[in-house]
Each structure stands twice: as structure tokens, then as C-alpha cells.
PyMOL Python script that loads the backbone (N, CA, C, O; Angstrom):
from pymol import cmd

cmd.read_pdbstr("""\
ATOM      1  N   UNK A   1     107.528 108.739 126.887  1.00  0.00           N
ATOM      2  CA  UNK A   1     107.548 110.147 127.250  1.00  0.00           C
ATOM      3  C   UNK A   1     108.753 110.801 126.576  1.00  0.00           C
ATOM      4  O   UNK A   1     109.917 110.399 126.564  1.00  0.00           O
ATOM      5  N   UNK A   2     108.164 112.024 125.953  1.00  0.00           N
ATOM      6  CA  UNK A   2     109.809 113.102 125.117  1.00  0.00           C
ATOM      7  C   UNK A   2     109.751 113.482 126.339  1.00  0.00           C
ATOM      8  O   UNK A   2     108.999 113.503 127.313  1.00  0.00           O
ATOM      9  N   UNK A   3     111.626 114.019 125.703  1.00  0.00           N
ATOM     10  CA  UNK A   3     112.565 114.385 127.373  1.00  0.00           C
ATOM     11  C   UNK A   3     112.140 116.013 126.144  1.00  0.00           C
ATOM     12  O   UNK A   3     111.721 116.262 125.014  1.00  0.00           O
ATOM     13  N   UNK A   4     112.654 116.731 127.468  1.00  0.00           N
ATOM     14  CA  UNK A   4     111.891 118.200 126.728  1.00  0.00           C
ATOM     15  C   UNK A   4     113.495 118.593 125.879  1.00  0.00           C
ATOM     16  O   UNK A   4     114.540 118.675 126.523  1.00  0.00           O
ATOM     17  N   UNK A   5     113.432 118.804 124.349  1.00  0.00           N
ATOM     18  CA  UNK A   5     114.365 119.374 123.625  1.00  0.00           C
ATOM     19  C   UNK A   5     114.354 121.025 123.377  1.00  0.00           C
ATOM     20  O   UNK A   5     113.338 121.720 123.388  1.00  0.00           O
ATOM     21  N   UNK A   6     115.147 121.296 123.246  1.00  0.00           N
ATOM     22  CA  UNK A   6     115.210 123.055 122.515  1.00  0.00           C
ATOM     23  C   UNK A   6     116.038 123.167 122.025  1.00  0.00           C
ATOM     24  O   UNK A   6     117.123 122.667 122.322  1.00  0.00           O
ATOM     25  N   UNK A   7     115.783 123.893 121.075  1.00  0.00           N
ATOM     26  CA  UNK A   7     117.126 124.184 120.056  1.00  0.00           C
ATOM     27  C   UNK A   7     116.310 124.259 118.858  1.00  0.00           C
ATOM     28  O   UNK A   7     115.100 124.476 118.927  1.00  0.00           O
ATOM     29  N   UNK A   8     117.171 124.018 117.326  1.00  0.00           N
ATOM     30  CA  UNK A   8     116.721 123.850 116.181  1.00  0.00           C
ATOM     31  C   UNK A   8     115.808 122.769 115.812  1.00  0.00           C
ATOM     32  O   UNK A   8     114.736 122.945 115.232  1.00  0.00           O
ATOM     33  N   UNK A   9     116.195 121.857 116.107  1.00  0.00           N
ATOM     34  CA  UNK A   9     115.254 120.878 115.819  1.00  0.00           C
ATOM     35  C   UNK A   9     114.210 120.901 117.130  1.00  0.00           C
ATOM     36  O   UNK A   9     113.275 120.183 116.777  1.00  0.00           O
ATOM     37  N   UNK A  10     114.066 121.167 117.856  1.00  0.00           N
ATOM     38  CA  UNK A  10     112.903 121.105 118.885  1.00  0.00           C
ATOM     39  C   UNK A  10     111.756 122.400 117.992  1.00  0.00           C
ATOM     40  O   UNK A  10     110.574 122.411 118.334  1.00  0.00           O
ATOM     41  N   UNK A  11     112.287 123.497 116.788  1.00  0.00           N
ATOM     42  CA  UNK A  11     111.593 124.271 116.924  1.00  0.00           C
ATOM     43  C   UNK A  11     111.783 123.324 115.019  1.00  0.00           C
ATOM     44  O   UNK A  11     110.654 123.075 114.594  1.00  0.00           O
ATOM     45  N   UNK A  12     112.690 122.952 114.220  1.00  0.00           N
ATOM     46  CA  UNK A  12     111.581 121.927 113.482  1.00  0.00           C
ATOM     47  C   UNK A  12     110.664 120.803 113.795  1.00  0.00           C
ATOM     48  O   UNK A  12     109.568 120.593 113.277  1.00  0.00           O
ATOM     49  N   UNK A  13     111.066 120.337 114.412  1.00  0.00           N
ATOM     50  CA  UNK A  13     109.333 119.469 115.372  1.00  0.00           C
ATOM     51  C   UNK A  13     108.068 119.817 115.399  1.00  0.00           C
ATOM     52  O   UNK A  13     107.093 119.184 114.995  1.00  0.00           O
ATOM     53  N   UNK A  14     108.158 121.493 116.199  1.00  0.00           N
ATOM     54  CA  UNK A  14     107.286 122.239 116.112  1.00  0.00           C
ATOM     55  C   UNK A  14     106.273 122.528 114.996  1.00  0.00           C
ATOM     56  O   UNK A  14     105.064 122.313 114.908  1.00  0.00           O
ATOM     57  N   UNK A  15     107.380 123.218 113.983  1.00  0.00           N
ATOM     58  CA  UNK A  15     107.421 123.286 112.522  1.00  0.00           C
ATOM     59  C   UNK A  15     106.161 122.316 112.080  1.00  0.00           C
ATOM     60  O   UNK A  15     104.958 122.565 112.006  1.00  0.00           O
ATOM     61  N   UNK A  16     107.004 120.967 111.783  1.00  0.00           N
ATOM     62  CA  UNK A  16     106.175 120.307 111.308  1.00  0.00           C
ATOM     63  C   UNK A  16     104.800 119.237 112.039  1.00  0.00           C
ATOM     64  O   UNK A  16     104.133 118.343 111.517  1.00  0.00           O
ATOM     65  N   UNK A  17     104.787 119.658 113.054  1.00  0.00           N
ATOM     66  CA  UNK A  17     103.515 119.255 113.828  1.00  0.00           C
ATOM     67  C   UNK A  17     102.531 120.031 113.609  1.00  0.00           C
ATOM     68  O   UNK A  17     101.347 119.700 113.544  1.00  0.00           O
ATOM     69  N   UNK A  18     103.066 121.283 113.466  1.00  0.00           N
ATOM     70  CA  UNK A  18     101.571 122.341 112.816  1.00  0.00           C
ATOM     71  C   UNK A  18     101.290 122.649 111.913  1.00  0.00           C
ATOM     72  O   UNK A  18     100.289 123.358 111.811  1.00  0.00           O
ATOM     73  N   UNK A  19     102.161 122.207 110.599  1.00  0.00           N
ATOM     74  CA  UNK A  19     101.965 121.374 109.067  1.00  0.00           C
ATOM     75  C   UNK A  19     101.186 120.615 109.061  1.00  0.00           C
ATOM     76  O   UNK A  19     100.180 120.889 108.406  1.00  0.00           O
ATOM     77  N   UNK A  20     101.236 119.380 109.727  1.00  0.00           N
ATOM     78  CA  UNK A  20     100.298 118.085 110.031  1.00  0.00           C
ATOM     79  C   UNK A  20      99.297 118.454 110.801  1.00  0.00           C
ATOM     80  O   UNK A  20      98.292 118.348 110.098  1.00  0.00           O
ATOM     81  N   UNK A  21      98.930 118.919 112.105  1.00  0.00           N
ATOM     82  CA  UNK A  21      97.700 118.931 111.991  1.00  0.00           C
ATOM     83  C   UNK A  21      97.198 120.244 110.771  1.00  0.00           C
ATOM     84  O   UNK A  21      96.158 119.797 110.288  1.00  0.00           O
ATOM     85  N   UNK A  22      97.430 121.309 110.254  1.00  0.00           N
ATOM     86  CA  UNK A  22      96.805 121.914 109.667  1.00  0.00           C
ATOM     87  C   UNK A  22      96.453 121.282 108.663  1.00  0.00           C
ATOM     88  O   UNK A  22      95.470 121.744 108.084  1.00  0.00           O
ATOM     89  N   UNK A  23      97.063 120.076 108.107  1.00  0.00           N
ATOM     90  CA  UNK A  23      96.716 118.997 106.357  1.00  0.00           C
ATOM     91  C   UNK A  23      95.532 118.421 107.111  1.00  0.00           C
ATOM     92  O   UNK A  23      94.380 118.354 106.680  1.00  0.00           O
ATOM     93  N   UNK A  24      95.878 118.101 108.045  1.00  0.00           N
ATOM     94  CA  UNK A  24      94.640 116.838 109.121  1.00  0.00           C
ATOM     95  C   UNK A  24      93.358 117.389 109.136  1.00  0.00           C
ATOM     96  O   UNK A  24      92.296 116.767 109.113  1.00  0.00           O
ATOM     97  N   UNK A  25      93.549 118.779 109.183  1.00  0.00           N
ATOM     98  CA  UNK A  25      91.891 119.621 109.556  1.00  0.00           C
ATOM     99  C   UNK A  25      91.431 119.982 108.394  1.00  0.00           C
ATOM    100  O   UNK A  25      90.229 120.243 108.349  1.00  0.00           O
ATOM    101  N   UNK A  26      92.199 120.093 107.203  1.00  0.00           N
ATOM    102  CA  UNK A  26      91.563 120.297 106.070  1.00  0.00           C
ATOM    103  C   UNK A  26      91.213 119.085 105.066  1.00  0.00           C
ATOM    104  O   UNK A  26      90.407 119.172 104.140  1.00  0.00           O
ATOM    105  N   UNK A  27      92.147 117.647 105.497  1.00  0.00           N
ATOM    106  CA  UNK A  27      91.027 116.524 104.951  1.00  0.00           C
ATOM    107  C   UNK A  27      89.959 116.044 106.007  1.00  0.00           C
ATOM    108  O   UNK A  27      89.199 115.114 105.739  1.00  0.00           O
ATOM    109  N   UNK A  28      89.932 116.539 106.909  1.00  0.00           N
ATOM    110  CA  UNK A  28      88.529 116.753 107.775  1.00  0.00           C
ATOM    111  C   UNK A  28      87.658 117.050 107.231  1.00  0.00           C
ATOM    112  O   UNK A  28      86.666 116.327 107.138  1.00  0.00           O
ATOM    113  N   UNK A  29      87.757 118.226 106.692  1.00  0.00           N
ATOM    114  CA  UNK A  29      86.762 118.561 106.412  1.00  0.00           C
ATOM    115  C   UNK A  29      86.041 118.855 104.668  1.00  0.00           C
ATOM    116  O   UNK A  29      84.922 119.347 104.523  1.00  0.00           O
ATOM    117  N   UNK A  30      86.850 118.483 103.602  1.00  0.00           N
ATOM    118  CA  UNK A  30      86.362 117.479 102.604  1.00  0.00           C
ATOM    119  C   UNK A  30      85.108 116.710 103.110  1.00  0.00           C
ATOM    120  O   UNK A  30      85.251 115.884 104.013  1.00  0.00           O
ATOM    121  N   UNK A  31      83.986 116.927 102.611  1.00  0.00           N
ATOM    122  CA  UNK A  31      82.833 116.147 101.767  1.00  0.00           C
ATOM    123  C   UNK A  31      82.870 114.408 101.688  1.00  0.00           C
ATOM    124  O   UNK A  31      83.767 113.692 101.244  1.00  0.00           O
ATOM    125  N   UNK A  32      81.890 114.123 102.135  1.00  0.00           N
ATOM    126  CA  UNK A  32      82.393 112.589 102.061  1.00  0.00           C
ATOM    127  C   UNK A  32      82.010 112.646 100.359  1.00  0.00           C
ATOM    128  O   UNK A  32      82.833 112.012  99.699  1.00  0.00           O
ATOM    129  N   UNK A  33      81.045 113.213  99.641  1.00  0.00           N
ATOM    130  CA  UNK A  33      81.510 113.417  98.140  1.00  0.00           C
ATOM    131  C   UNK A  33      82.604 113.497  97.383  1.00  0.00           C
ATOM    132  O   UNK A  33      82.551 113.363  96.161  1.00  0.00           O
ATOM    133  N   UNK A  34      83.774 113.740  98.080  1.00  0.00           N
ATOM    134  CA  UNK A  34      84.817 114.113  97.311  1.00  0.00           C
ATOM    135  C   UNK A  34      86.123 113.302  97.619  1.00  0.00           C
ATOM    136  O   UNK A  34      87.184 113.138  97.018  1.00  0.00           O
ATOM    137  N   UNK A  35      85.451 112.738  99.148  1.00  0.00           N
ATOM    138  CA  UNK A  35      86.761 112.265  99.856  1.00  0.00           C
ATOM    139  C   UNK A  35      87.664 111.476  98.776  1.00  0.00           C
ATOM    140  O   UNK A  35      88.786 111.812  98.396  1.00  0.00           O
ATOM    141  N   UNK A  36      86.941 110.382  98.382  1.00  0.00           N
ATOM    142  CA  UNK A  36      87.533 109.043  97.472  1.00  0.00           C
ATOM    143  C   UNK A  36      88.773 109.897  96.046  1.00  0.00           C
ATOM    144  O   UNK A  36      89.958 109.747  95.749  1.00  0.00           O
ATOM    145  N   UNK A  37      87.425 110.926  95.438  1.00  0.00           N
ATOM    146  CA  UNK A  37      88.813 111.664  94.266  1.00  0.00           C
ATOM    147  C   UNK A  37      89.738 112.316  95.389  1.00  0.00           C
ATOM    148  O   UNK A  37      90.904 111.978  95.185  1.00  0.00           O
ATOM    149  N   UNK A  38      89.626 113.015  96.340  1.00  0.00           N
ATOM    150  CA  UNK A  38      90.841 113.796  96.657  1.00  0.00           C
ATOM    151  C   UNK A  38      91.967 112.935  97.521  1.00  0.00           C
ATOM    152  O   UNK A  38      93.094 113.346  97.796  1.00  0.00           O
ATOM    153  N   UNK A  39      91.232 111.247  98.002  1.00  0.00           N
ATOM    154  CA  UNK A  39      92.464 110.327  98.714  1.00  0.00           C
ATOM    155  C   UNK A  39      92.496 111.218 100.236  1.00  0.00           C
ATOM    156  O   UNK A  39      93.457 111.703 100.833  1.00  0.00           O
ATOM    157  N   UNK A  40      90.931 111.204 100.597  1.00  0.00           N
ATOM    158  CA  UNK A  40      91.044 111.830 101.664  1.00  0.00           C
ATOM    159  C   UNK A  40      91.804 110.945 103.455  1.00  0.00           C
ATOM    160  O   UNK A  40      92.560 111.267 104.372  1.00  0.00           O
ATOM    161  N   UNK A  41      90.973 109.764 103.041  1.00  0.00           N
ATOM    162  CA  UNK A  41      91.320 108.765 103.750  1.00  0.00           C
ATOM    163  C   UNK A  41      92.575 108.578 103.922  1.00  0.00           C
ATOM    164  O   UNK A  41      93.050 108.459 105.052  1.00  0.00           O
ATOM    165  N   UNK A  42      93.365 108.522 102.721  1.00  0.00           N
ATOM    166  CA  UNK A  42      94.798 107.878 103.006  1.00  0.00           C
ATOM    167  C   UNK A  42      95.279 109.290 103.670  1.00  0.00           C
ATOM    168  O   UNK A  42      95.854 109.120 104.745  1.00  0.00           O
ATOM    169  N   UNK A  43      95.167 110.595 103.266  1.00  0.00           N
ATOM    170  CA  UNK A  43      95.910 111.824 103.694  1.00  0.00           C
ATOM    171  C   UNK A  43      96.052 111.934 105.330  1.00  0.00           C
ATOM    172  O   UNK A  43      97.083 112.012 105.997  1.00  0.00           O
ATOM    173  N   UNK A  44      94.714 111.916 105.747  1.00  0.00           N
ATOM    174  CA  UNK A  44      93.790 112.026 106.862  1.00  0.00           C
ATOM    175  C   UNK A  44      95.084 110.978 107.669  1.00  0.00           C
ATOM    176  O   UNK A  44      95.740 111.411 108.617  1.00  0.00           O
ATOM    177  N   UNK A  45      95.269 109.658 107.130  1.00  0.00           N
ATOM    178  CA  UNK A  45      95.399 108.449 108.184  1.00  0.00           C
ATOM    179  C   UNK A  45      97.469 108.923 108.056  1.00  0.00           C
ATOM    180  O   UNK A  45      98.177 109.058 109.053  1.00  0.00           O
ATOM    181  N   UNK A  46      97.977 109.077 106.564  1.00  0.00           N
ATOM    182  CA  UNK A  46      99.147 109.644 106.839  1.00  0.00           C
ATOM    183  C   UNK A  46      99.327 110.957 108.239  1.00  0.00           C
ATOM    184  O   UNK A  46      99.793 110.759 109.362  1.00  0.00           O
ATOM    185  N   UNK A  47      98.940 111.880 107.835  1.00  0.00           N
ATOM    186  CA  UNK A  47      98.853 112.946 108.961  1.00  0.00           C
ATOM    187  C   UNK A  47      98.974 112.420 110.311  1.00  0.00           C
ATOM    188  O   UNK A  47      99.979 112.646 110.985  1.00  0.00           O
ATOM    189  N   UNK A  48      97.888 111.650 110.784  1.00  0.00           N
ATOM    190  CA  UNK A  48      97.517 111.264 112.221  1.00  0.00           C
ATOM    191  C   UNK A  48      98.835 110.526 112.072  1.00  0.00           C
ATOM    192  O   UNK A  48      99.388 110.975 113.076  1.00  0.00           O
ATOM    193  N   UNK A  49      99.472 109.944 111.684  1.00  0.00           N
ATOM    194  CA  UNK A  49     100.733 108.893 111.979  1.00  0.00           C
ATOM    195  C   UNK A  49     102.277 109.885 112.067  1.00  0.00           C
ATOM    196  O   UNK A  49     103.266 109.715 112.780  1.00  0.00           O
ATOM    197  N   UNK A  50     101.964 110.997 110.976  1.00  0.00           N
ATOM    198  CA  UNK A  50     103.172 111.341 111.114  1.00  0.00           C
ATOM    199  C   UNK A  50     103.160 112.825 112.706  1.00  0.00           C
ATOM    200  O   UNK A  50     104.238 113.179 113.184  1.00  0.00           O
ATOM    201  N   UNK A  51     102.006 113.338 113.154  1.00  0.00           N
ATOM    202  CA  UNK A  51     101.905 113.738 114.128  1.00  0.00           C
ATOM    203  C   UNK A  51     102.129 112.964 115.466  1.00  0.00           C
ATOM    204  O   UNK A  51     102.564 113.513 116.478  1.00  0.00           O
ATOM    205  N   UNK A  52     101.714 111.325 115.366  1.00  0.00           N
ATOM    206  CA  UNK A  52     101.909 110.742 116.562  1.00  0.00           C
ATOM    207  C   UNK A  52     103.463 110.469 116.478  1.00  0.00           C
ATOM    208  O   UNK A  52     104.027 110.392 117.569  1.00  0.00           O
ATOM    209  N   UNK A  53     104.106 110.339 115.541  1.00  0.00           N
ATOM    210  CA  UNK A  53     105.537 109.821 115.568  1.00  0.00           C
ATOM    211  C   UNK A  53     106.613 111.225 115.856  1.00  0.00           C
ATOM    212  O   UNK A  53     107.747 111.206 116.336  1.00  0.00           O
ATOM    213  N   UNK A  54     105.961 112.177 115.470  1.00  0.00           N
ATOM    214  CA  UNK A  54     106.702 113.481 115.913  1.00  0.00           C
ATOM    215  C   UNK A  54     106.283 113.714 117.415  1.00  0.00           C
ATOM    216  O   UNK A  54     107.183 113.690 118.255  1.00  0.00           O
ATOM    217  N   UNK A  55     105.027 113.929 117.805  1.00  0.00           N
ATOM    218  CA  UNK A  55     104.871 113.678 119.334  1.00  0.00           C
ATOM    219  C   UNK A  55     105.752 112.634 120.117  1.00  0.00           C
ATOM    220  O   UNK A  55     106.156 112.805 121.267  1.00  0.00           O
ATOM    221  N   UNK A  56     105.940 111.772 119.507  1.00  0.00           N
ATOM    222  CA  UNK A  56     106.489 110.665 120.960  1.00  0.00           C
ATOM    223  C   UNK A  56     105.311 109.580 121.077  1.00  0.00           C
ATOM    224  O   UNK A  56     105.268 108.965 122.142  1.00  0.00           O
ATOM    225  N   UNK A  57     104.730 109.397 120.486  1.00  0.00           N
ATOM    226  CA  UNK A  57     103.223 109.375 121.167  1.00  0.00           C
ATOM    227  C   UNK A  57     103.039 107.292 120.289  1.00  0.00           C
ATOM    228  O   UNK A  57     102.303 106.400 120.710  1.00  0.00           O
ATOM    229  N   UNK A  58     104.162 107.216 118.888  1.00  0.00           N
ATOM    230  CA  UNK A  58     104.211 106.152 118.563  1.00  0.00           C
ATOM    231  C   UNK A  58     105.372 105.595 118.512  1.00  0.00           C
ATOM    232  O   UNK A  58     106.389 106.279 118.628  1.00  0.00           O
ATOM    233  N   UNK A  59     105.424 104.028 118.297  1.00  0.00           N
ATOM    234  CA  UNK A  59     106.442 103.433 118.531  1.00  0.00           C
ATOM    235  C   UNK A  59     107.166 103.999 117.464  1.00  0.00           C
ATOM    236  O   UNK A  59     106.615 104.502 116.484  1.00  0.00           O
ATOM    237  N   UNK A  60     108.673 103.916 117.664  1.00  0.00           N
ATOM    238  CA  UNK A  60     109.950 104.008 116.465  1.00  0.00           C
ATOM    239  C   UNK A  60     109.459 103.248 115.363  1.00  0.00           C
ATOM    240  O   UNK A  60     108.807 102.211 115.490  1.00  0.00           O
ATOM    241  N   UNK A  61     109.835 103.866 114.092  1.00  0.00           N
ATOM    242  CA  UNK A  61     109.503 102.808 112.557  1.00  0.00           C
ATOM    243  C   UNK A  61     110.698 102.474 112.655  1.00  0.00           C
ATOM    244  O   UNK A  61     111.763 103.083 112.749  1.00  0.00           O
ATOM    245  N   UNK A  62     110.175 100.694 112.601  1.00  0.00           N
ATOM    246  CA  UNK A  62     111.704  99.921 112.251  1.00  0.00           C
ATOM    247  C   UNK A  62     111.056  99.278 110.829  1.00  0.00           C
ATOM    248  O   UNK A  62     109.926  99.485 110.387  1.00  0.00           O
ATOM    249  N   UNK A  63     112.204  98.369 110.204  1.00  0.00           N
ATOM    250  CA  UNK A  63     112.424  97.815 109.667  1.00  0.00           C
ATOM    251  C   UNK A  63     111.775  96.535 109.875  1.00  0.00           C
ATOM    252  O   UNK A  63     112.447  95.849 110.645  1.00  0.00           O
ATOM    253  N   UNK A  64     110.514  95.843 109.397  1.00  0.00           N
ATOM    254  CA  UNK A  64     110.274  94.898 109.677  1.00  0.00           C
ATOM    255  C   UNK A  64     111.800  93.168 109.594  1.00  0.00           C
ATOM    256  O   UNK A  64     112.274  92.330 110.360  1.00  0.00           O
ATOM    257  N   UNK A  65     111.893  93.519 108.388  1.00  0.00           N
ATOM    258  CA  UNK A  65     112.842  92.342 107.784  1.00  0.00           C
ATOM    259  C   UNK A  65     113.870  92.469 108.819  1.00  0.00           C
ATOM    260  O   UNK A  65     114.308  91.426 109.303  1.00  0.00           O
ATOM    261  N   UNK A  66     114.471  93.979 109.367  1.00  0.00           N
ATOM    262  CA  UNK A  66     115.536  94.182 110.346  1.00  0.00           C
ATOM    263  C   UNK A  66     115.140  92.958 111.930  1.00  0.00           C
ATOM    264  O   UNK A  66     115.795  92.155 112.596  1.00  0.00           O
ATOM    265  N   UNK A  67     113.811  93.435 111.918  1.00  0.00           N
ATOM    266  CA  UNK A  67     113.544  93.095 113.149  1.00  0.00           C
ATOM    267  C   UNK A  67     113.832  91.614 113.075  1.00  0.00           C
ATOM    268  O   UNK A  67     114.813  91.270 113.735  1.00  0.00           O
ATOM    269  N   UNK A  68     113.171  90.622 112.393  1.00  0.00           N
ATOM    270  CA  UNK A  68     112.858  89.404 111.962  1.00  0.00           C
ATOM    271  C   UNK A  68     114.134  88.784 111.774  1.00  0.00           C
ATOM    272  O   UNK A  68     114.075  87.569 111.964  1.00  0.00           O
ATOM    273  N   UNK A  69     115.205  89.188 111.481  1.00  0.00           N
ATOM    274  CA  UNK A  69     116.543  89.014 111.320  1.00  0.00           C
ATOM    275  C   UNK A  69     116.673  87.616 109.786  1.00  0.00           C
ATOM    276  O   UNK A  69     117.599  86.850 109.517  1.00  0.00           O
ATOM    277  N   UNK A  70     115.245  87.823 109.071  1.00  0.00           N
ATOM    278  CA  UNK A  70     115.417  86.944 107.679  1.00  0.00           C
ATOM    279  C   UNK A  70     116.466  86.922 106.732  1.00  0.00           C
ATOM    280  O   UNK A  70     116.459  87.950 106.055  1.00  0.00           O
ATOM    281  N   UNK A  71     117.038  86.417 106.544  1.00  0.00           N
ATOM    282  CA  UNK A  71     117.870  86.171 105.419  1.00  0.00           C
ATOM    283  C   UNK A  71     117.837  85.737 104.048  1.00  0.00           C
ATOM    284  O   UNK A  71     117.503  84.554 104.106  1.00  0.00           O
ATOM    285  N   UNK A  72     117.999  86.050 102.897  1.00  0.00           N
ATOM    286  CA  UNK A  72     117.486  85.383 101.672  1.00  0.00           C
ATOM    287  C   UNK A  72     118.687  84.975 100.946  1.00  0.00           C
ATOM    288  O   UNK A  72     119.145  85.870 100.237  1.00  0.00           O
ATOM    289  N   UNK A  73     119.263  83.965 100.933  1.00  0.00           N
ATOM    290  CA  UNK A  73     120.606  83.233 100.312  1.00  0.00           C
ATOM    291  C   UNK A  73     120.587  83.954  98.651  1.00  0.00           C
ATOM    292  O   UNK A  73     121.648  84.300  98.130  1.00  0.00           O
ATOM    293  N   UNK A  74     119.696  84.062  98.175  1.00  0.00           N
ATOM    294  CA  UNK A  74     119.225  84.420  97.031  1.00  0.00           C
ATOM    295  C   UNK A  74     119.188  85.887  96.668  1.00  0.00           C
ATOM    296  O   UNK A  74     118.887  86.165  95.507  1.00  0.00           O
ATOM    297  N   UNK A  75     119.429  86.761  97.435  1.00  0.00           N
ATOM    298  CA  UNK A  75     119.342  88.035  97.441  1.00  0.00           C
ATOM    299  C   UNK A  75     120.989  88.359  98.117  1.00  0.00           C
ATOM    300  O   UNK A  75     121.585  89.382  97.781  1.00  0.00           O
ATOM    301  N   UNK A  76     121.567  87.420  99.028  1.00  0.00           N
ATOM    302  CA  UNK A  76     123.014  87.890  99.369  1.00  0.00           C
ATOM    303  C   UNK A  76     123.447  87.507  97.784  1.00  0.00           C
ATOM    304  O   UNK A  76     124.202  88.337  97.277  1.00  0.00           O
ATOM    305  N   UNK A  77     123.054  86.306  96.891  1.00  0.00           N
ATOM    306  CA  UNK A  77     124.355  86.001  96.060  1.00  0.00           C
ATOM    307  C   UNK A  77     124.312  87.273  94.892  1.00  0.00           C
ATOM    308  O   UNK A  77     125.165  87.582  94.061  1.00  0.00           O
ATOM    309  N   UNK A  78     122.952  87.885  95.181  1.00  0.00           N
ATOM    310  CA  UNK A  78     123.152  88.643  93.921  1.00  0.00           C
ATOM    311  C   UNK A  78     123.362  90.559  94.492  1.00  0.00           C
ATOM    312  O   UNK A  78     123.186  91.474  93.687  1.00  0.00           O
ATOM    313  N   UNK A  79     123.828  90.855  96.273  1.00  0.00           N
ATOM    314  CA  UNK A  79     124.571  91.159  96.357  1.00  0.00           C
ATOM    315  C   UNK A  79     126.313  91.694  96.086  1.00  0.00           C
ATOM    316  O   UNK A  79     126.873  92.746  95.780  1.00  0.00           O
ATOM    317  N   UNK A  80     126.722  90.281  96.403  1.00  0.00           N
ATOM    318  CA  UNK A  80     128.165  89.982  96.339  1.00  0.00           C
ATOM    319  C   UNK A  80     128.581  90.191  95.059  1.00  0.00           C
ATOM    320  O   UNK A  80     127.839  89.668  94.228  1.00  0.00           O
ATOM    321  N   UNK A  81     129.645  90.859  94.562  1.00  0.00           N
ATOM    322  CA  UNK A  81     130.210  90.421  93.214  1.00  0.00           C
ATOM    323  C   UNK A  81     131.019  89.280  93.447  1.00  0.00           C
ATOM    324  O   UNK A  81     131.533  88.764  94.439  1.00  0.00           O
ATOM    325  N   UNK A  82     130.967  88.996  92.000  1.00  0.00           N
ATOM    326  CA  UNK A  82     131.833  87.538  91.482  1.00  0.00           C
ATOM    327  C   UNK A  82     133.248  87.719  91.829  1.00  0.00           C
ATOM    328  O   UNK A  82     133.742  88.836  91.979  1.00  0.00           O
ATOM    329  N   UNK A  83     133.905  86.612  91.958  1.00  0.00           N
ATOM    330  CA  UNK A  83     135.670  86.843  91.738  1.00  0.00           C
ATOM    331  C   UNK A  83     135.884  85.686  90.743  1.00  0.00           C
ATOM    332  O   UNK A  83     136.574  84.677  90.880  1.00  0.00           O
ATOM    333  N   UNK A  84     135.174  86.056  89.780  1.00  0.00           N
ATOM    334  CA  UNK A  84     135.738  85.310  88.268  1.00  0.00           C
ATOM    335  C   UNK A  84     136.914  86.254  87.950  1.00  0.00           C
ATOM    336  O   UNK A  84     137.595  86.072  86.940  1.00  0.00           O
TER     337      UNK A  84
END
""", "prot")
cmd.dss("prot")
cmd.show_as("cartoon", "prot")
cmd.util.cbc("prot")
cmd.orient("prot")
């Protein structure tokens, strides 16, 4: 559940929730003729994700690798600089 915000960013939220659904209703309604050239699918499925994540409505995007806490010995050494 969102705790209720106001201010600037409560009214960019706004903003862009009615960006997203307005992209959402217009790859709606694309032609299944056309869907594939215009990438209706992927638009359509972006939209619905970035409306549920501005709602509250999906989990936080983490970092998978963050979560997993993996390490790659091989990727720290080429991190680090040398002390040649």
C-alpha cells in the first residue's frame, strides 16, 4: 500500500502514470496486422510494468546479482588496479 504523497513528485507520479496508460491504450489498439512491425507487444507489456511500479502495485526492481550476493573472483581482479 502507497502512504498518500503530495508535493512535486506526487504530482510527477501523476505525470507519468497518465503518459503510460495513454502509450498503453494506443498499443491497444494497433491491428494485430501491424502489431509485430510496430513492437506492439513489447510496448504494451513495458507500459503495464512501468504503471504497476509507479502505482505501488509491484515489487521494488532490485538487482538480481545484488540479491544473490554472487561474486566473480574474475571480475573483482579486473576491477582492482595493479600496484606494480
Amino acid at each position: 500500500m502507497r502512504i498518500p504523497v503530495t508535493g512535486p513528485k506526487a504530482k510527477e507520479r501523476d505525470t507519468l502514470l497518465t503518459y503510460y496508460r495513454r502509450k498503453l491504450a494506443e498499443y491497444q489498439r494497433i491491428p494485430a496486422g501491424r502489431r509485430e512491425a510496430e513492437c506492439a507487444d513489447e510496448g504494451e507489456a513495458t507500459c503495464q510494468a512501468m504503471i504497476a511500479q509507479l502505482d505501488g502495485t509491484a515489487p521494488p526492481l532490485v538487482d538480481p546479482l545484488a540479491r544473490t550476493g554472487i561474486f566473480d573472483p574474475e571480475l573483482a581482479k579486473l576491477e582492482t588496479p595493479d600496484d606494480d
